[in-house]
C-alpha positions in Angstrom: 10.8 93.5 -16.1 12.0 90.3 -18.6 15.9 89.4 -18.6 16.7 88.2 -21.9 18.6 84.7 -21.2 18.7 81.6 -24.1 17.3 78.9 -24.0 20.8 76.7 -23.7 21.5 78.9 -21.2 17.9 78.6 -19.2 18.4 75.0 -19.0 21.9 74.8 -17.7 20.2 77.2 -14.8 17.2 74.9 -14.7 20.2 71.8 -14.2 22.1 73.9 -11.3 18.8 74.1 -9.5 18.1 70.4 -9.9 21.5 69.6 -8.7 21.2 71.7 -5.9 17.9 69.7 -5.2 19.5 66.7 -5.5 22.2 68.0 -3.1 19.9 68.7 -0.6 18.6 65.4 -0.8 22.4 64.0 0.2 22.3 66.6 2.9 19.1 66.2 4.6 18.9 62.8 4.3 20.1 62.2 7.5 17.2 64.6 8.6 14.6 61.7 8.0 16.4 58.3 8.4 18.4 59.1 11.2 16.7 58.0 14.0 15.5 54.9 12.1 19.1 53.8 11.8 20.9 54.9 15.0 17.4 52.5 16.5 18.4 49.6 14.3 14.9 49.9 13.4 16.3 50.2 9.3 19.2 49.1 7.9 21.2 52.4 6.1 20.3 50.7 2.9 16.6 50.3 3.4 16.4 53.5 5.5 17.7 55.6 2.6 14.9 53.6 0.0 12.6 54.3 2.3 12.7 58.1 2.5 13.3 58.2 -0.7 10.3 56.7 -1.5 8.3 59.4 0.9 10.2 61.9 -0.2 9.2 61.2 -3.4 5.3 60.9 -2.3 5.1 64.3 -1.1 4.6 65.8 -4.3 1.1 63.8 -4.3 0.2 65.4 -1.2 0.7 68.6 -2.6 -2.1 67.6 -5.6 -4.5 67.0 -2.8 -3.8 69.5 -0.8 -2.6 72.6 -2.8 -2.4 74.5 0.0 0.9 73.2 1.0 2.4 74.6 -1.4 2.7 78.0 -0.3 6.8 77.6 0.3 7.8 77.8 -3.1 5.9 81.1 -3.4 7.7 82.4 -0.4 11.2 81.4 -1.5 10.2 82.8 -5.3 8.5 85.9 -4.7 8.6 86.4 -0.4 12.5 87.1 0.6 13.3 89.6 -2.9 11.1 91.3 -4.8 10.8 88.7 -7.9 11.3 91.6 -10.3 14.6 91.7 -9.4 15.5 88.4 -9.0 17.6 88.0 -12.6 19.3 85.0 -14.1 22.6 86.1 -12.3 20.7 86.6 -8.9 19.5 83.1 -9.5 23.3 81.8 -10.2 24.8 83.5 -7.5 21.5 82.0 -5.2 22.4 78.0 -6.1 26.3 78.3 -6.2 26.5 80.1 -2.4 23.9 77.3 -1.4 26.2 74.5 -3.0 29.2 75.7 -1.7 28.0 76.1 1.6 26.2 72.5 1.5 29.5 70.6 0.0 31.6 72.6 2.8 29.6 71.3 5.7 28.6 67.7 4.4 32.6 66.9 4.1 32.8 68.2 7.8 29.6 65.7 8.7 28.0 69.3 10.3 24.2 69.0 10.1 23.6 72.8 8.8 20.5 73.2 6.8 20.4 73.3 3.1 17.1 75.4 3.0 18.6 78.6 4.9 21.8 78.0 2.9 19.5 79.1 -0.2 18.1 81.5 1.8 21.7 83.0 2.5 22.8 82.9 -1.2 19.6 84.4 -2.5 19.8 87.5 -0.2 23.1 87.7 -0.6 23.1 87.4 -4.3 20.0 89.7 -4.3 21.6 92.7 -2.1 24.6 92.8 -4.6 22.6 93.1 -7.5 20.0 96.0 -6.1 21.1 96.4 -2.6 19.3 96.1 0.3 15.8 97.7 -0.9 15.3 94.9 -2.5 14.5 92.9 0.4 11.1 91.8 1.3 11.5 92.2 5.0 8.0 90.5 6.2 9.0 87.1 4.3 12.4 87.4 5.9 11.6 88.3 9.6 9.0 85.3 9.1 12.1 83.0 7.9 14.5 84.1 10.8 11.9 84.1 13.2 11.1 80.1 12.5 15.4 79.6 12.8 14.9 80.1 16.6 11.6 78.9 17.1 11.4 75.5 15.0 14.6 73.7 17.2 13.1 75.2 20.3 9.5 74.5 19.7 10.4 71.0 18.0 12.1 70.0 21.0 9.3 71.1 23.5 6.9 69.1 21.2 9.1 66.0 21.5 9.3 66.6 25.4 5.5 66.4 25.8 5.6 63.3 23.5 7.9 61.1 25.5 6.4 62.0 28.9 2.5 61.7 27.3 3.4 58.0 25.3 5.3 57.1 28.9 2.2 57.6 31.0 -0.3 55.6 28.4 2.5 52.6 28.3 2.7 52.9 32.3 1.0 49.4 32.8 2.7 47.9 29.5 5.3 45.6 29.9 8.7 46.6 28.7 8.3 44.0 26.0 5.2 45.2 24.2 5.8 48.6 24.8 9.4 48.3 22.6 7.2 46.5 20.3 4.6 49.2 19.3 6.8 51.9 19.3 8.8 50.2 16.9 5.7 50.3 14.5 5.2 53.6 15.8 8.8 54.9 15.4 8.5 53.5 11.4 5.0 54.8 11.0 6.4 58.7 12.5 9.5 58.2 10.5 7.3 57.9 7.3 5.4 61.1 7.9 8.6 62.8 8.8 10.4 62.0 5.5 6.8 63.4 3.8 7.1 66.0 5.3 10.6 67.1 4.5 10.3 66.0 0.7 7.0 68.7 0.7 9.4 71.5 2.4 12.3 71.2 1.2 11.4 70.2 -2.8 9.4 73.3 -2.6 12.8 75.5 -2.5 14.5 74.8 -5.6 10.7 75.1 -6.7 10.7 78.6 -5.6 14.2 79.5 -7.4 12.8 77.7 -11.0 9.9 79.2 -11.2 10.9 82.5 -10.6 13.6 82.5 -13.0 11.3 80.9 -15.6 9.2 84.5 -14.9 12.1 86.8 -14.7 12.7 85.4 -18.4 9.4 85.6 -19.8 8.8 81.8 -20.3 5.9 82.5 -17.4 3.3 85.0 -16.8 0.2 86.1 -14.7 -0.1 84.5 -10.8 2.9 82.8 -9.1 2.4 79.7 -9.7 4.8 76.7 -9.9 4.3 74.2 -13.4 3.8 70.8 -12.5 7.1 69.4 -14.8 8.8 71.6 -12.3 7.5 69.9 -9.4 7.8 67.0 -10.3 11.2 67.4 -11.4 12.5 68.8 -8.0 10.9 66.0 -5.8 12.7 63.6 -8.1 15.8 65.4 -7.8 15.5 65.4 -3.9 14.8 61.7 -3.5 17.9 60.7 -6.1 19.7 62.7 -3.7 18.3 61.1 -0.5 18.8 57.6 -1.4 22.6 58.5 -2.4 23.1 58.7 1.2 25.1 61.3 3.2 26.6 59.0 5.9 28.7 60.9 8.0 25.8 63.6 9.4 23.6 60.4 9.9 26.1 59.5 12.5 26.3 62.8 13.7 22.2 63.0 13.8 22.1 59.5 15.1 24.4 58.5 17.5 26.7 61.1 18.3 24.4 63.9 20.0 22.3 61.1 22.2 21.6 57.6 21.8 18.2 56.7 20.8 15.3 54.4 21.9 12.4 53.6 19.7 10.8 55.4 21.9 12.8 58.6 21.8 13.3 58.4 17.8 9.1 58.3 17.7 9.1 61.1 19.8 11.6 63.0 17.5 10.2 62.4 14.6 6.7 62.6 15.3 7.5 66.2 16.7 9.6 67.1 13.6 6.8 65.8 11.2 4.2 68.1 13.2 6.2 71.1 13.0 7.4 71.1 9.3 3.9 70.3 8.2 2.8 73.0 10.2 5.7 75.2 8.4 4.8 74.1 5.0 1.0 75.3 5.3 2.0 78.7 6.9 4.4 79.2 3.9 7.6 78.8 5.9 10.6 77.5 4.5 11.8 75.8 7.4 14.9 74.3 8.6 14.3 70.1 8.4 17.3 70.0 9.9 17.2 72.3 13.2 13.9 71.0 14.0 14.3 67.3 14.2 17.8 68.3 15.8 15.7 70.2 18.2 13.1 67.4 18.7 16.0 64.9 19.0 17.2 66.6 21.6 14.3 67.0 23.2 13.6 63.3 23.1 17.2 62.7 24.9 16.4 65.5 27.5 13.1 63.9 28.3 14.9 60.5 29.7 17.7 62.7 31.2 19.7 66.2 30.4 22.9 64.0 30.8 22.1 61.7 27.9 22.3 64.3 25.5 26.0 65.2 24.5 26.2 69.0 24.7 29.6 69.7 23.4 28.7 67.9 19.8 24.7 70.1 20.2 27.0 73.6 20.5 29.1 72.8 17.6 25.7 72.1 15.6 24.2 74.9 17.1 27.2 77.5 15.7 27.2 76.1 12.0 23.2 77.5 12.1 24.3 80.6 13.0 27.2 81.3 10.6 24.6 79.1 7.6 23.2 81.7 6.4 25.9 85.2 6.4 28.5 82.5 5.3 26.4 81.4 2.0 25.1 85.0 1.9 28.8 86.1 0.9 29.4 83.1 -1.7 26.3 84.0 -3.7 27.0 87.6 -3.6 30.2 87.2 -4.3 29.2 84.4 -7.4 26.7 87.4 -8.6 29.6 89.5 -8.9 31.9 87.6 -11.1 28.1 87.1 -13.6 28.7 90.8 -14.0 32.2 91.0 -14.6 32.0 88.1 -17.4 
């Protein structure tokens, strides 16, 4: 089925999208420089360039490998069945998302942009055809990866610590700190990669869909390159405008890191959310390299990691999703009524 929508109209969609992307960027951008600056391994200026930069570069990863690309499908066509995902569904979607993003950035709360969209897309969705509308399969697989990408993230960075501590055994302290510094910048790299592949592919999902609902697409799901390139743009304008106040709360305030611990955290979190990205997950960037973060502080000793600031984290993920989920239904609604 084609909703009629203008053009005018299409774009100013098209430029809520982008500026969702580019809030996500802002968000999440303490989900890849993080460690690199709590380590002093980056200043916050250069850290911010930096993952920029590889945010940025994903989106020629994704030309080589094309098989990475199998979020945006989920997120257009995986969580509501795309014929019913209409311009309003798509409104209601971006502005629960936003909301929910602005809310917990001023608060410095590490939520996670991508289930935030996920909220305001069923929530939006259910209002407009109620809960048939839901593909279940795409959104079991998406809860399911809210539990398991912290937990398995900071299992992963467990192993990683205790497996790099017993090949550095016979370093000296010295040249150890040394090569995990290179290490830690090398991981941090693939980590940022790896979040500018998931996360870009999100507001990927919610374009090209609309751009079918409206008839300005046709045939196989498949996302246009201007799109593409337009959202990893977006996303790395919005990393390198910073997002201070969840760095500290990602950097410092749940453990102190080593460059030893921040490789081990972002070397598991890379691992994980490229794993995501070629199963078609839209993972949570943030919970995992919380998780693996937390599993790097654990690994040196339970007591480094401070448990009260973890729970606090730990209760924004689980109210992420319902809480946006009633913003973008409630956003649909007021698309009908005007």
């Amino acid at each position: 089925m084609t909703h009629e929508l203008a053009f005018p109209l299409l774009v100013g969609l098209i430029l809520v999208a982008l500026a969702f992307d580019f809030l996500n960027g802002l968000h999440d951008a303490a989900n890849s420089i993080a460690t690199v600056v709590a380590t002093k391994l980056l200043s916050p200026v250069k850290a911010v360039i930096f993952a920029a930069v590889f945010n940025f570069a994903a989106y020629f990863l994704s030309i080589i490998f094309p098989a990475l690309h199998k979020v945006a499908e989920t997120i257009g066509s995986g969580l509501i069945e795309q014929h019913l995902v209409t311009p309003g569904v798509v409104f209601g979607a971006l502005i629960g998302a936003m909301f929910w993003n602005v809310v917990t950035w001023l608060k410095g709360i590490p939520s996670s942009s991508s289930h935030a969209l996920i909220g305001g897309l069923i929530g939006a969705g259910t209002a407009h055809a109620g809960i048939e509308g839901i593909q279940w399969s795409g959104l079991n697989k998406t809860l399911l990866a809210i539990v398991l990408s912290p937990v398995l993230g900071m299992i992963l960075s467990m192993f990683i610590m205790l497996l790099t501590s017993w090949i550095f055994r016979n370093s000296t302290s010295r040249a150890a700190e040394s090569s995990f510094r290179f290490l830690h910048l090398f991981s941090s790299a693939a980590y940022s990669l790896s979040h500018g592949l998931n996360d870009a592919q999100k507001t990927m999902g919610i374009i090209t869909v609309l751009l079918y609902s409206t008839g300005y697409l046709s045939g196989k799901f498949e996302v246009p390159h201007w799109v593409a390139i337009s959202c990893y743009v977006a996303i790395a304008l919005g990393t390198m405008s910073g997002g201070w106040k969840i760095i500290e709360t990602m950097g410092s305030r749940i453990t102190k890191l080593s460059q030893h611990q921040g490789f081990a955290a972002s070397t598991g979190g890379s691992i994980m959310v490229f794993s995501a990205s070629l199963l078609g997950i839209p993972v949570s960037t943030t919970h995992t390299i919380t998780g693996c973060v937390i599993g790097a502080g654990t690994a040196k000793r339970a007591s480094a990691i401070r448990w009260g600031v973890a729970q606090s984290v730990v209760v924004a993920w689980v109210i992420t999703i319902p809480a946006s989920a009633a913003v973008g239904a409630a956003f649909y609604l007021l698309t009908r009524v005007f």
